[in-house]
N, C-alpha and C positions, 0 to 999 in steps of 0.2 A: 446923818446917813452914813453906815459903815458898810463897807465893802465886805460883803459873807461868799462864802462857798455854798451851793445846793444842799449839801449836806447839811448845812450849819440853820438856814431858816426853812431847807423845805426839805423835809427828811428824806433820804436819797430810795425812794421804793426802784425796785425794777424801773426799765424805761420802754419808753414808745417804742412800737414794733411797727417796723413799714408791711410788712405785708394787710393794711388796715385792714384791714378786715377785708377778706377776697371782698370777703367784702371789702375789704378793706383788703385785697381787700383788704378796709381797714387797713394801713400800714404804715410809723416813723422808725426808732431807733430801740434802743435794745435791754439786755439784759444780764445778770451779773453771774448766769450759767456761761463756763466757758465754751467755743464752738471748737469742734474739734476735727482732726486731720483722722480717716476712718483708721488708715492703714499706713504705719510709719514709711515706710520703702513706697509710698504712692506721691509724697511730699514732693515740692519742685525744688530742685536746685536752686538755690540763692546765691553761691558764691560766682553765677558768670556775673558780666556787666550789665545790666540795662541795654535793651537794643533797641531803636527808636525804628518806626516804620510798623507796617502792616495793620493786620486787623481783628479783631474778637469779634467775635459772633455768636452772640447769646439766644437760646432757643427758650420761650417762652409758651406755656400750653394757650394763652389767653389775650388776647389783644386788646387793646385799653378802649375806651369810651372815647376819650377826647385827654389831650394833655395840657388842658388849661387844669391848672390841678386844683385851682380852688374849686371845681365844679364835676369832681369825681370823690370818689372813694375805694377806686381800683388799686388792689398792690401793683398791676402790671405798668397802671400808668403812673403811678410812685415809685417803683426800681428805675425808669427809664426816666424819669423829673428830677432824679434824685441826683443824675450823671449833667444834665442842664442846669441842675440851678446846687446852690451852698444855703445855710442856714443860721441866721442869728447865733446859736449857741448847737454846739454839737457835743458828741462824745468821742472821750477817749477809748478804741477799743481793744488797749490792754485793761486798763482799768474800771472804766464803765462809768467814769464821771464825769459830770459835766468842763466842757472845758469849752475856751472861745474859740468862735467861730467867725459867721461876717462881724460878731461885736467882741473888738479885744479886749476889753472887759465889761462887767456889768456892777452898780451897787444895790442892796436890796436897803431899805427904808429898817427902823427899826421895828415900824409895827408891820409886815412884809405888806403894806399895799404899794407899795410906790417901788417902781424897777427903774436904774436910769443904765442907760448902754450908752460906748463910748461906739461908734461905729466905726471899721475900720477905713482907710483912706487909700484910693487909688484904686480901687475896684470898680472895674466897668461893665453893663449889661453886653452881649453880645451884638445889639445895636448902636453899641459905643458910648449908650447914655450912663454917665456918672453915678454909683450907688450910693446914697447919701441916706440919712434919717429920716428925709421924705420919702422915701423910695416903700420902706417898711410902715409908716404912716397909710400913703397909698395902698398898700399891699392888705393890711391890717383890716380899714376902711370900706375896703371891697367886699371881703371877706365877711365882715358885718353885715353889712346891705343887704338886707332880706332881697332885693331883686337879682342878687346874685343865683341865689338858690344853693349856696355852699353846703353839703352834705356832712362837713366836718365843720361848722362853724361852730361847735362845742368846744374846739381848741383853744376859741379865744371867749367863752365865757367867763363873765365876770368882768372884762375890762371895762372900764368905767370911761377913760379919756385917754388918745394917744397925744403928746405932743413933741413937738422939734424946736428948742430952743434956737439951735444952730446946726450945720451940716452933718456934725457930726456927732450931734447927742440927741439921744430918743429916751421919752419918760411916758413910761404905760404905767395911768393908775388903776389898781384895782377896788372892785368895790369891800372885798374880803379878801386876805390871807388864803392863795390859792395853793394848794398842795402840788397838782401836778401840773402849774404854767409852767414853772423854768423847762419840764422835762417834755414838756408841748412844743416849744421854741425849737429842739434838736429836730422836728419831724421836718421832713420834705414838703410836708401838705403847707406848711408857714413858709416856706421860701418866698424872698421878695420878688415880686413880678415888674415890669418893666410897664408900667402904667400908658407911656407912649405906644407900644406894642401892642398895647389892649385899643387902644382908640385908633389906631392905624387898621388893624386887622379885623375890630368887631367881634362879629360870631364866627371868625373863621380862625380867630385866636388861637384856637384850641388844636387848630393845624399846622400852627407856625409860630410856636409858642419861642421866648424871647428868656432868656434867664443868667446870672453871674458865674454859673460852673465851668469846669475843666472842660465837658463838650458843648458843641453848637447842633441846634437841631439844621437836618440837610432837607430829608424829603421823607414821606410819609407813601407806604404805599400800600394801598387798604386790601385790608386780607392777605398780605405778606411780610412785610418790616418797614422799621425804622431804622432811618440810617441817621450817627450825628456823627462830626465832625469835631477835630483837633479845635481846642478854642486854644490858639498858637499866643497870646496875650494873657493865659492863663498864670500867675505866680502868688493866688492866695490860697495855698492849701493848710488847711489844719497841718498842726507843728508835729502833730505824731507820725505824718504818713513821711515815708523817708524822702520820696519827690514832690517837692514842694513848687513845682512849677507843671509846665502844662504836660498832658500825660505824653507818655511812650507812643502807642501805637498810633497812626492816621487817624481810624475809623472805628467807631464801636457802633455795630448793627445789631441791632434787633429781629428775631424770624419768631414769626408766629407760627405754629405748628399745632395742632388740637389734636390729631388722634397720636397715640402714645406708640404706637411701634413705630410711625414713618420719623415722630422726635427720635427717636435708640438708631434710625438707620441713617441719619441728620448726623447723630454724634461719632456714630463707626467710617463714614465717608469722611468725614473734617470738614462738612457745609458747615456745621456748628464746635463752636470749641467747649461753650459752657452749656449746660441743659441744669435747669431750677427747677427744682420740685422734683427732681428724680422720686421712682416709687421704688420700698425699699428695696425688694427683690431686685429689681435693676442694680439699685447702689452695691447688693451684694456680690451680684456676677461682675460690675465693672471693677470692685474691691482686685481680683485677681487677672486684672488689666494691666500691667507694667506700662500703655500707653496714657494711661489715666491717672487723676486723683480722684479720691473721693471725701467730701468734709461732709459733716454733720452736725447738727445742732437738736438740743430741745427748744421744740417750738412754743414759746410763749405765748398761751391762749389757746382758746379749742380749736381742734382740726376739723371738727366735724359737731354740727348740733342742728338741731330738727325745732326749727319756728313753727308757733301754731296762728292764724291769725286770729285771733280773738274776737271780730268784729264775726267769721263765721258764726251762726246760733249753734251751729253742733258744739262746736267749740270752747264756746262759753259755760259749757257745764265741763266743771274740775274734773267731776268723774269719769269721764272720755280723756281729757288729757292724763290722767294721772293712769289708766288701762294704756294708752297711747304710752309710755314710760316705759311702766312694767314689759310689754311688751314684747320689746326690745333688748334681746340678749346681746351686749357692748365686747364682751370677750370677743365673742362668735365672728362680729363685724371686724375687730383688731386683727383679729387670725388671719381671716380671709382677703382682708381688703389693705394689711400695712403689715402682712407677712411675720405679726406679732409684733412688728416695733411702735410702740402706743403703748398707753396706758388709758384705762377708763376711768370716764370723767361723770362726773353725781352730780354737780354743781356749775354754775355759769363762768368760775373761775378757776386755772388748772393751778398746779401745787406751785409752778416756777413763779407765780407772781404773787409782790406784797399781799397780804391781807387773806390773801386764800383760806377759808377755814378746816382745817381736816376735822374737823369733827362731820363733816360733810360725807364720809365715807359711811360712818354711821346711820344719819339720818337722811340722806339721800335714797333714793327711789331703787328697789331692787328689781332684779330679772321675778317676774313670779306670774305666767301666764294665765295661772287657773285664775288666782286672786284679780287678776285681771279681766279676765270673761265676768266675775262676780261683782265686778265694780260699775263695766258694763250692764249689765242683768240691774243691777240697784235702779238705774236711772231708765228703766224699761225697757230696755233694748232685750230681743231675742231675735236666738239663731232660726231660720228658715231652712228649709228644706234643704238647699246648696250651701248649708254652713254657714250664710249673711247674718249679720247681726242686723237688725230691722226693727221700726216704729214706727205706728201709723202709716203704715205700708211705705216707709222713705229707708232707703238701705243709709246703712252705712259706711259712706264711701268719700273718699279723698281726693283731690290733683296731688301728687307733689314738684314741687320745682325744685330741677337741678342742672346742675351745668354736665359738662362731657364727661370730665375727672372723678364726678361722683356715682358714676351708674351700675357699677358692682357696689356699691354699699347701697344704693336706693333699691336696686333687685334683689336684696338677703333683707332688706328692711319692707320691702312688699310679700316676699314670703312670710316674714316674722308676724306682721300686721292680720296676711289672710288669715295666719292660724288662729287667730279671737274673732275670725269674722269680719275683720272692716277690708275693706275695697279701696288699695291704691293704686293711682292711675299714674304713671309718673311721665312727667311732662318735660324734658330736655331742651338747654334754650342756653343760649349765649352769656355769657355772666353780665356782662353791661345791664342787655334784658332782664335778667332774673334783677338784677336789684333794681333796677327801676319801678319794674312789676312790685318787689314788694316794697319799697319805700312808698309807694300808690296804696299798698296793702289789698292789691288784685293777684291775692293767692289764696290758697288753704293749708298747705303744706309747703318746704323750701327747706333744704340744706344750703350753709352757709358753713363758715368758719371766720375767725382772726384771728390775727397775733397783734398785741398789746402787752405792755408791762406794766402798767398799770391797773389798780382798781378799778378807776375812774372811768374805765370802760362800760362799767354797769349803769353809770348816768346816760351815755351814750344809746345804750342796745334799751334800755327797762323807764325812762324817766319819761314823762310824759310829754313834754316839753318838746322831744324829741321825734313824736309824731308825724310822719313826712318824709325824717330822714333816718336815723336808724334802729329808730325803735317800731321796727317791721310787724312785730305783734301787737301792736296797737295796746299797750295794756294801757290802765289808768289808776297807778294804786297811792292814792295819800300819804299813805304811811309808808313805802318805797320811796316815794316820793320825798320825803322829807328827810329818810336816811341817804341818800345819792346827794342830795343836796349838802347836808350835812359833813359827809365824807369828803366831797372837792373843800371843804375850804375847813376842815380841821386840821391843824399840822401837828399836833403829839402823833407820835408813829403807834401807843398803845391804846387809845382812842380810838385811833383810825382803826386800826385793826377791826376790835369790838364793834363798830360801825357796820364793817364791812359779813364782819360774822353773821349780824340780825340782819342785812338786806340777804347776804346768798340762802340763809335759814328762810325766807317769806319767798324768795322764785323757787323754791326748792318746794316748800310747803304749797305755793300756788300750782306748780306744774305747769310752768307759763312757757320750757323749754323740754325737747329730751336731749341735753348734754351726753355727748357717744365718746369721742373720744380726743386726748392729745398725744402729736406723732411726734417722731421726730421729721428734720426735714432735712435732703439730702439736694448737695451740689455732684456732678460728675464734670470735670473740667479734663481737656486733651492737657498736656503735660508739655504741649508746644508753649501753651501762655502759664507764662511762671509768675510766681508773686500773687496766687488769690488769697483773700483770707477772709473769713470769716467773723462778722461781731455780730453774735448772737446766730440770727436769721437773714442778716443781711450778708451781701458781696459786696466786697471792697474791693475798686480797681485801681486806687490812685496811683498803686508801684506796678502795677500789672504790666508786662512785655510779653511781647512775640519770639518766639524763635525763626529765624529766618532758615 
């Protein structure tokens, strides 16, 4: 067994994006697009000193589910897990490579099934109990256990046996040569849990969740924030962040906030310091804020895609989805809805992450509403009297589900729809809700989005396997199937590629999605708290201070 670098056995593609997928939603770590400061004169001073004391206060549009994390797939409740708990292997984000984390180093096997990790020593959960190689055993173990009902239990497919020789060595074998484990390991969603915590609290776990990070969770106060606390016993931080012991400020709070002007009137007051997911237009007025910064990133993954559920019978005929496509002018939505910062997406995967095909521009689905009406009309639908598109006296009409954030792109995507005739009814609901509803696959329609850096996303959202959890369209295709499969555990990077080419060429050819658009994604921080930085799509607080 010799000691390899990521790069060396498992080709280094982009990395995990915490925002998992709003759905995630969907969300780990990052990618090897740099994040950037919008506007140089917005930057914070870095030459004071660190000032220890006070508070941040992060304004969130979305409130988590629960923050037992193996039992979500919320980004909102992964930014806020991600500050309780640290992760086996993380990233450097200058560089973008894997570097150690809770495990000071790790060896891969020479045929990459066998990982052994040396765990690091002296790390204590917030209830004081010891982190050892049981801890990630446990943690691993749960995660498996179908009775958990873990929605991302795709992160640790493939593993065949966890074992713990001794306190401080952990040997995950796998069944195959996994591509993207080591870059699974950096996600929040893997953080080790604190197994006494789970059996002390039950199902209320997920209220008073127990984790090794820099904060402690305080109090939870439903439909307003989360408050955690200084974990004062903090001194294991990854070697790149400059403090390496427990943070700066008291208190890092969480405010949940849903409708978008009363968040802009949060960040003009100083109730809030930071606001995530700024919309661009906002980030451009705050750009000429001398009170503010504002950073930027390409968001790794679609901002925006339109699920169809396939178990619908309307559904199931191609030529309703692929009119359903056409439809839909993607410019139009960009313009209007991200101020023109986006780019239009053809395919299930956007250009920032490994394997993406560009030839997808090409063969990807175009704006073309007549040919659209013509596709409908093939499969016998005709327009009625008020313009419906109609069969056998049943219109043709939709739900779709969205959350609060998406309702200026679902009402230009309800006018875009009536003009062929079809009928959407759009149905607004809580994000937790919406992906519950359609992990149930009790929808018809649903915008969603993620960021991921990885391919391997396409196993997750399209593979069958994944029925339940988040592959919301229900599809069931063999030969998908077999290339998803394929793709997690080939490790030539020109292979994979070519893999990845023929599954986005068959969801493109099926019209199983209408992929709309990828944004950029915009932080506005007051200029009191210095030291944010950005890797990728994430915030990073570990040097973060207050101004007093």
């Amino acid at each position: 067994m010799r000691t390899k670098t990521a790069r060396k056995i498992f080709p280094r593609f982009a990395l995990l994006s915490v925002s998992v997928l709003t759905i995630f939603a969907l969300t780990a770590c990052n990618s090897t697009d740099q994040a950037s400061t919008s506007n140089k004169k917005n930057t914070t001073n870095t030459s004071v000193a660190p000032q220890t004391g006070g508070t941040i206060t992060v304004g969130l549009s979305q409130e988590p589910d629960t923050l037992d994390i193996q039992k979500t797939a919320m980004s909102t409740a992964d930014e806020i897990s991600n500050r309780l708990g640290n992760t086996l292997l993380t990233l450097d984000p200058k560089t973008n490579e894997i570097a150690p984390g809770l495990a000071e180093s790790y060896q891969v096997s020479n045929d990459g099934k066998t990982i052994t990790f040396k765990i690091r020593q002296g790390v204590t959960f917030h209830d004081g109990s010891p982190l050892t190689s049981k801890s990630f055993k446990e943690t691993f173990d749960r995660m498996l256990n179908p009775a958990t009902g873990a929605p991302l239990v795709s992160f640790l497919a493939g593993v065949k046996s966890v074992l713990t020789p001794d306190d401080q060595t952990l040997v995950v074998d796998l069944e195959q040569p996994s591509a993207p484990f080591l870059n699974n390991l950096t996600t929040g969603f893997l953080q080790p849990l604190s197994v006494s915590a789970i059996n002390k609290d039950g199902a209320n776990y997920g209220r008073n969740p127990v984790g090794v990070g820099p904060w402690k969770f305080e109090k939870w106060t439903t439909g307003q924030s989360v408050t955690l606390d200084r974990n004062n016993d903090y001194n294991w931080a990854p070697s790149f962040f400059a403090n390496k012991g427990k943070a700066y400020p008291d208190k890092l709070v969480y405010k949940f906030i849903t409708d978008p002007q009363t968040m802009l009137a949060a960040l003009d007051s100083g109730s809030i310091d930071v606001l995530v997911n700024a919309a661009p237009k906002d980030a451009e007025r705050y750009r000429k804020n001398d009170k503010f910064q504002v950073l930027d990133a390409d968001q790794q993954g679609l901002g925006l895609f339109l699920e169809m559920n396939l178990d619908n019978e309307l559904l199931k005929d191609k030529n309703v989805r692929t009119a359903l496509n056409m439809a839909i002018n993607k410019n139009a939505i960009i313009k209007a809805a991200l101020n023109g910062e986006g780019t239009a997406a053809y395919g299930p995967l956007s250009s920032s992450i490994f394997g993406y095909d560009p030839n997808v521009k090409e063969y990807g689905i175009k704006y073309n509403k007549d040919e659209a009406i013509k596709l409908l009309e093939s499969s016998g639908w005709s327009k009625n009297s008020q313009g419906i598109m109609e069969k056998n006296g049943k219109k043709l009409e939709f739900d779709l589900s969205v959350y609060s954030t998406q309702s200026q792109a679902a009402q230009i995507v309800q006018a875009m729809l009536k003009d062929i005739g079809v009928i959407i009814n759009i149905k607004q609901m809580e994000t937790a809700t919406l992906i519950q509803k359609a992990s149930k696959g009790e929808f018809d329609l649903s915008f969603l989005s993620y960021s991921y850096s990885d391919p391997d996303i396409l196993y997750m959202l399209f593979h069958s396997s994944q029925i339940g959890g988040l592959n919301h369209i229900r599809v069931k295709n063999p030969e998908l199937d077999a290339l998803l499969e394929k793709g997690r555990t080939t490790t030539n990077a020109e292979e994979r590629k070519q893999i990845y080419a023929d599954a986005q060429k068959l969801i493109v050819e099926n019209a199983y999605w209408v992929p709309i658009y990828s944004p950029k994604v915009f932080y506005i921080a007051n200029k009191r708290v210095h030291d944010i930085k950005l890797q990728s799509t994430n915030i990073l607080l570990n040097d973060s201070w207050v101004s007093k």
